[in-house]
Structure formats: C-alpha cells, structure tokens
C-alpha positions as a Markdown table, in Angstrom:
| # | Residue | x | y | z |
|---|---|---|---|---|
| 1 | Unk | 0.0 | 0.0 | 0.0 |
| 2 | Unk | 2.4 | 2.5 | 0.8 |
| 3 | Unk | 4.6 | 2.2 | -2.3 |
| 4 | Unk | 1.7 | 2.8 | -4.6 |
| 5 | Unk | 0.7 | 5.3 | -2.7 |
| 6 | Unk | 4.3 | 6.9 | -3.1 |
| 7 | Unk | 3.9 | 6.5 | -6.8 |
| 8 | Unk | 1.4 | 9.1 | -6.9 |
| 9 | Unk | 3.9 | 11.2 | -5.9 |
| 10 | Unk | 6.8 | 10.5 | -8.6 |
| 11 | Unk | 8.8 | 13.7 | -7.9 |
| 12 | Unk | 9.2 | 13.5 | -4.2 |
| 13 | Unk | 12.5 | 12.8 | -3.1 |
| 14 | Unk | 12.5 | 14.2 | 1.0 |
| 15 | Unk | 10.4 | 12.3 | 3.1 |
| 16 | Unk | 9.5 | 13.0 | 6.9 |
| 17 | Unk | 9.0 | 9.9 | 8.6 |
| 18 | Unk | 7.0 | 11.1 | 11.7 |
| 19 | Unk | 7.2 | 8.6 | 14.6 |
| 20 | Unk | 9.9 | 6.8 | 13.0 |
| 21 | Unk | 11.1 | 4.9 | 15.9 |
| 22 | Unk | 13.9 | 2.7 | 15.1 |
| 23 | Unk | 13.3 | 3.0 | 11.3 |
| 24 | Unk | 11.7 | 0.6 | 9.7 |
| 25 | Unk | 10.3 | 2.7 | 7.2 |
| 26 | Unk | 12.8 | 4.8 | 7.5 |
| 27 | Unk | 14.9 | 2.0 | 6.4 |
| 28 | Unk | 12.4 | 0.9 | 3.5 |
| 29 | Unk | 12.3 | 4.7 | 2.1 |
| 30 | Unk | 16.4 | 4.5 | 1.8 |
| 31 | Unk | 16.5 | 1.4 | -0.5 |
| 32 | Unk | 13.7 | 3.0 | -3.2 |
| 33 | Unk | 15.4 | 5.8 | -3.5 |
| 34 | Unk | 14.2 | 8.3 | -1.6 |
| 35 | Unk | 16.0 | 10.9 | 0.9 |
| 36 | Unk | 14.0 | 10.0 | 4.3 |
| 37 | Unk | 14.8 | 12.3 | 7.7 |
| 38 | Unk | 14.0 | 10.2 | 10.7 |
| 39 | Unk | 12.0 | 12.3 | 13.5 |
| 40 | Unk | 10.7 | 10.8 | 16.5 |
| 41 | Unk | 10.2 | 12.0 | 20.6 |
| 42 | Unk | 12.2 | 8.7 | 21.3 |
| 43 | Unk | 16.5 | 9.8 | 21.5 |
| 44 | Unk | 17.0 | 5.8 | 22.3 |
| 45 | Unk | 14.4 | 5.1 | 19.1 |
| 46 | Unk | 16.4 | 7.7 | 16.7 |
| 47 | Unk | 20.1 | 6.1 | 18.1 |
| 48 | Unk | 19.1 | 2.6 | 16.7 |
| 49 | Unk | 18.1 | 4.1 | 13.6 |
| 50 | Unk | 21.1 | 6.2 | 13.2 |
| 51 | Unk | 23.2 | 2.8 | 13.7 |
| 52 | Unk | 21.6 | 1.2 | 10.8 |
| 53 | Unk | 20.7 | 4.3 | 8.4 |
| 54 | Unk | 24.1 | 6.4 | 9.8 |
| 55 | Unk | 23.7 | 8.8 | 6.7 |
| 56 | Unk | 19.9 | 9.6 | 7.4 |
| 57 | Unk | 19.4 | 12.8 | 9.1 |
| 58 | Unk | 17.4 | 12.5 | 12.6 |
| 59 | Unk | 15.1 | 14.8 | 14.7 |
| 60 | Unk | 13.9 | 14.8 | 18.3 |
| 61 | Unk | 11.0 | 16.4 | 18.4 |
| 62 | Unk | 7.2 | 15.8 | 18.4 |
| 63 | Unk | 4.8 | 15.7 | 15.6 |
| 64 | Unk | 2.7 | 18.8 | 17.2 |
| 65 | Unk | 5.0 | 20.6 | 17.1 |
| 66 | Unk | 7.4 | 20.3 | 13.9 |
| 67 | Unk | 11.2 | 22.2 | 14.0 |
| 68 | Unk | 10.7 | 22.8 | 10.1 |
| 69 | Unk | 10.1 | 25.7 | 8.1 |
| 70 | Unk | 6.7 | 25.7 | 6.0 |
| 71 | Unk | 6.7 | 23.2 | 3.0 |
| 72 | Unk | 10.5 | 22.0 | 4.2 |
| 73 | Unk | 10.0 | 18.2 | 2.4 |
| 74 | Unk | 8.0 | 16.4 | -0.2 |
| 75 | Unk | 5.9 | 14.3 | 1.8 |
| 76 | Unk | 5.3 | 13.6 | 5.4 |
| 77 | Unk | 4.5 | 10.3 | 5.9 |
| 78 | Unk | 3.0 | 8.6 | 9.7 |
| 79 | Unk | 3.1 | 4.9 | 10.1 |
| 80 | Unk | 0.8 | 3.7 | 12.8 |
| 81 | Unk | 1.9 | 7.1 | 14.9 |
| 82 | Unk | -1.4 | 9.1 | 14.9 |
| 83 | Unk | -2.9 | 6.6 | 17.3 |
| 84 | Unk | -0.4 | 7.6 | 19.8 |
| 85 | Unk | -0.3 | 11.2 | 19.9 |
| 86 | Unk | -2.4 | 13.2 | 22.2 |
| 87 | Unk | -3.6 | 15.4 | 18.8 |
| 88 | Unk | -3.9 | 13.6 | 15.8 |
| 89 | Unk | -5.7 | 17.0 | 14.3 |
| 90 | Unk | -2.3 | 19.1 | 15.4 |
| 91 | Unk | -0.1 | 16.5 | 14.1 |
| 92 | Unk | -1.7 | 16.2 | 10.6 |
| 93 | Unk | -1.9 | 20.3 | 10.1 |
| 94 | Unk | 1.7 | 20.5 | 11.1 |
| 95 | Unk | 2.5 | 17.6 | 8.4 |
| 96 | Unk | 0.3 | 19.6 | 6.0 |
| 97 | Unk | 2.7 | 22.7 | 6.9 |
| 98 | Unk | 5.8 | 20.7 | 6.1 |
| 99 | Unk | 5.1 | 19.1 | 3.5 |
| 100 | Unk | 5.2 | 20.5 | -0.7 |
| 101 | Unk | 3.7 | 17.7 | -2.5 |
| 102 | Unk | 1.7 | 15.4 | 0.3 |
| 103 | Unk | 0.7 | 13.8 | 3.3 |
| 104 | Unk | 0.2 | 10.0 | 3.8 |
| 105 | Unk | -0.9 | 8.1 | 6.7 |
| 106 | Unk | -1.3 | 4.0 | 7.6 |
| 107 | Unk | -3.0 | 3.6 | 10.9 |
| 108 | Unk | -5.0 | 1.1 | 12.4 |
| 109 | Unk | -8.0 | 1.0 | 11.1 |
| 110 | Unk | -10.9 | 0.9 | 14.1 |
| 111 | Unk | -13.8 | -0.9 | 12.0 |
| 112 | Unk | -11.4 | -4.0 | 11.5 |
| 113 | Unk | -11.3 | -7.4 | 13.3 |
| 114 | Unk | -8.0 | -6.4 | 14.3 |
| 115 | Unk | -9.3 | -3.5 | 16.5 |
| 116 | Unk | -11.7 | -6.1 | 18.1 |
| 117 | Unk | -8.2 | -7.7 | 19.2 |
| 118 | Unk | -6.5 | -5.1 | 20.3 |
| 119 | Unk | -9.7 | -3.9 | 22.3 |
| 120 | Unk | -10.9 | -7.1 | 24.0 |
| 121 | Unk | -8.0 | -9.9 | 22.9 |
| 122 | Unk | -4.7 | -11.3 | 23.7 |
| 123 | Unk | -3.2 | -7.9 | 22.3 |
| 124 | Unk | -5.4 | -6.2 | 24.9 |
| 125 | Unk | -3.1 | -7.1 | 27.7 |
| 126 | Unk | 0.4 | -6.0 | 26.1 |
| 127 | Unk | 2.0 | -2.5 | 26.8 |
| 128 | Unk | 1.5 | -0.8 | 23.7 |
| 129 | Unk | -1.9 | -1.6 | 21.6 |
| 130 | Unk | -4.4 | -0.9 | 24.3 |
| 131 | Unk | -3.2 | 2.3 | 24.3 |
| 132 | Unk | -3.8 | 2.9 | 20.7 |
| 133 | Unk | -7.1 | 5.3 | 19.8 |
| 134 | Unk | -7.8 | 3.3 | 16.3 |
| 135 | Unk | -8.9 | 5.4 | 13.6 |
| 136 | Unk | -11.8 | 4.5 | 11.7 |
| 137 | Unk | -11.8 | 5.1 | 7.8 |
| 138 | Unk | -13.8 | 8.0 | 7.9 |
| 139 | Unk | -13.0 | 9.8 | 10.7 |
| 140 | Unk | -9.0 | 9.8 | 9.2 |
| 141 | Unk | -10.2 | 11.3 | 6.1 |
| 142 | Unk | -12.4 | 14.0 | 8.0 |
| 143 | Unk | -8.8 | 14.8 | 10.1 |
| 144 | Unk | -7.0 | 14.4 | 6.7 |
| 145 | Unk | -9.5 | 17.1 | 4.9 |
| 146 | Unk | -9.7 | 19.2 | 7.8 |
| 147 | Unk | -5.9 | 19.7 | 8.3 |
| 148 | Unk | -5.7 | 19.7 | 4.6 |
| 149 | Unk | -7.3 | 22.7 | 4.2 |
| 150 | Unk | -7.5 | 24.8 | 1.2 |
| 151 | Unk | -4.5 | 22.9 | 0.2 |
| 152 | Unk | -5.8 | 19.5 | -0.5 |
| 153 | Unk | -6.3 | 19.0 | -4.3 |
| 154 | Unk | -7.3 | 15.3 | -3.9 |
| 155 | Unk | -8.1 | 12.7 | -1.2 |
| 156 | Unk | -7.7 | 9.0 | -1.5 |
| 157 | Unk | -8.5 | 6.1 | 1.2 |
| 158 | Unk | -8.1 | 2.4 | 1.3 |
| 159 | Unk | -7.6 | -0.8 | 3.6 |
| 160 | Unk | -5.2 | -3.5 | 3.9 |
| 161 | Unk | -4.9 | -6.7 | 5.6 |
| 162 | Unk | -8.2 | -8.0 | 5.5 |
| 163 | Unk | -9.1 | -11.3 | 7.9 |
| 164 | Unk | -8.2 | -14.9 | 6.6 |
| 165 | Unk | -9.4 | -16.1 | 3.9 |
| 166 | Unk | -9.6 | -12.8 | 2.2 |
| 167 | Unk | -6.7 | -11.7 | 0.1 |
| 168 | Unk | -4.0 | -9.9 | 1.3 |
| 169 | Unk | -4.4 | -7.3 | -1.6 |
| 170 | Unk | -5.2 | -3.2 | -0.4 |
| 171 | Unk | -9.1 | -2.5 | -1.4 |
| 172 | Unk | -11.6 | -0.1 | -1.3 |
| 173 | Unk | -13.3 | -1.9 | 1.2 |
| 174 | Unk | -13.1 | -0.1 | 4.8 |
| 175 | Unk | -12.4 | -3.2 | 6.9 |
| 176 | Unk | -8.8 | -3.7 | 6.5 |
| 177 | Unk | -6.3 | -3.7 | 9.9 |
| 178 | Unk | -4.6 | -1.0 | 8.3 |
| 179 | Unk | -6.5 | 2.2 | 6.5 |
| 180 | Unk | -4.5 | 4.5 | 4.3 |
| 181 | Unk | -4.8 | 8.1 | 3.2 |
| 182 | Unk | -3.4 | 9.8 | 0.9 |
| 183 | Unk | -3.7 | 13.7 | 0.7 |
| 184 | Unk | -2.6 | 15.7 | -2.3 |
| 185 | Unk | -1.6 | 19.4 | -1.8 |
| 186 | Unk | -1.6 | 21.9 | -3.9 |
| 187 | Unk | 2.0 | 23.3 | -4.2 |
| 188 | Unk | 0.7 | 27.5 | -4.1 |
C-alpha cells in the first residue's frame, strides 16, 4: 500500500517519517530511493536508527509541534503514529505545513477485526496496543480534509490486511487492519 501510494507522488525525493522509531520505514524509504529524515520524541528510538541508516538525518521532536520551516520536504508520511499522539488533528496540520507535494498516513483502522483484538484480545493485555485510539476510515479522512485545508487538491482512502481467507491485496473496502490516506496538496 504505501509504495503505490508513493507512486502518486513520482517527484518526491525528502520524506519525513514522523514517529519513526527505530526506522523501519525509515529503512524501507532509503533502499527505493528516496531521501528520508527520521524524527521521533524517542533519542533511544532515533540512536538505533542512526546505527543502521548512519547517513539519514534525525530529529527529536514531536509531531505537534514540527522544528521545520513551511513546505521543508516532499511528503510527510505517519506509520501507525497518529494513534499515539495526544492530537492527531495538530499532528496532521503541522504535516500539511511541512510538507510541498503530500501527506500519507497508515493507521490502524478501528472498523477492523483487528481492532476487536486489540480492544478485548490477547493484544489487549500487552504495553503498547491498548493504548492505541484506532482510527476508523472516515473519521482519518475527516482529520485528513480538515488539516488539509485549502491545500488539499485530492483525497484517496483504502484498507489492507483483510481477515483470513480474504486476500492480502489493499481495497476499497473499509475493513482492512490498516486504512491509508493519501492527501494531495496543492504546491501555491
């Protein structure tokens, strides 16, 4: 899902990765290509990154409050990060600052089996995922349009990782463990 949705953006080259942690994506941007910059709240998070990425540049800081000038990359990008933060709303308008060309977002998706798991399941019990505020599909593109503003030229939404026996495939359908959004801005 995310590398089609980075192929609607074929001249981005600098990529935030907000709540990068250790860099998996981070990571995965590097080998297509692109010029990612880690950021992250976590200086224990970004050191593991830096070991493995040493020639990606890194930022403490938090996604409320970005230490970037007004349209300073290409796209800012959150993986599963929204449904930690305290403002999801903040986060996205200050990614929609940042960012020139677009801003994308994979979260969990709340109308999903997978959010029934996480809720009232074995995941229920760990440290992290109960802590998570899933997002459903349509309240991500109500944040998405909202911080997009005037800016956003187009809006697109799908799901991945439907339950077993379904295929693995993204889809239209809402009812994937993972929704995506995709905003287009306009440049001006």
């Amino acid at each position: 899902m995310l590398g089609r949705f980075l192929g609607a953006f074929p001249r981005a080259r600098a990529v935030l990765d907000l709540g990068c942690g250790t860099g998996h994506f981070t990571t995965w941007l590097a080998q297509r290509g692109l010029a990612p910059i880690g950021l992250d709240r976590s200086p224990a998070m970004l050191a593991i990154l830096r070991r493995s990425l040493p020639q990606c540049p890194v930022l403490v800081a938090d996604a409320h409050s970005l230490p970037l000038r007004d349209r300073a990359v290409d796209l800012a990008l959150f993986v599963t990060t929204l449904e930690f933060l305290e403002d999801p709303r903040l986060a996205l308008s200050e990614a929609t600052r940042v960012a020139r060309q677009g801003v994308l977002v994979l979260a969990l998706n709340r109308c999903s089996v997978g959010a029934l798991s996480r809720r009232f399941g074995p995941a229920s019990r760990g440290a992290l995922l109960p802590h998570a505020r899933d997002l459903s599909p349509s309240a991500l593109r109500r944040l998405m349009a909202e911080a997009g503003g005037a800016r956003l030229r187009r809006l697109h939404c799908e799901s991945a990782v439907l339950p077993h026996p379904l295929p693995a495939r993204s889809t239209p359908l809402p009812f994937g463990d993972i929704v995506g959004v995709t905003a287009e801005l306009r440049c001006e």
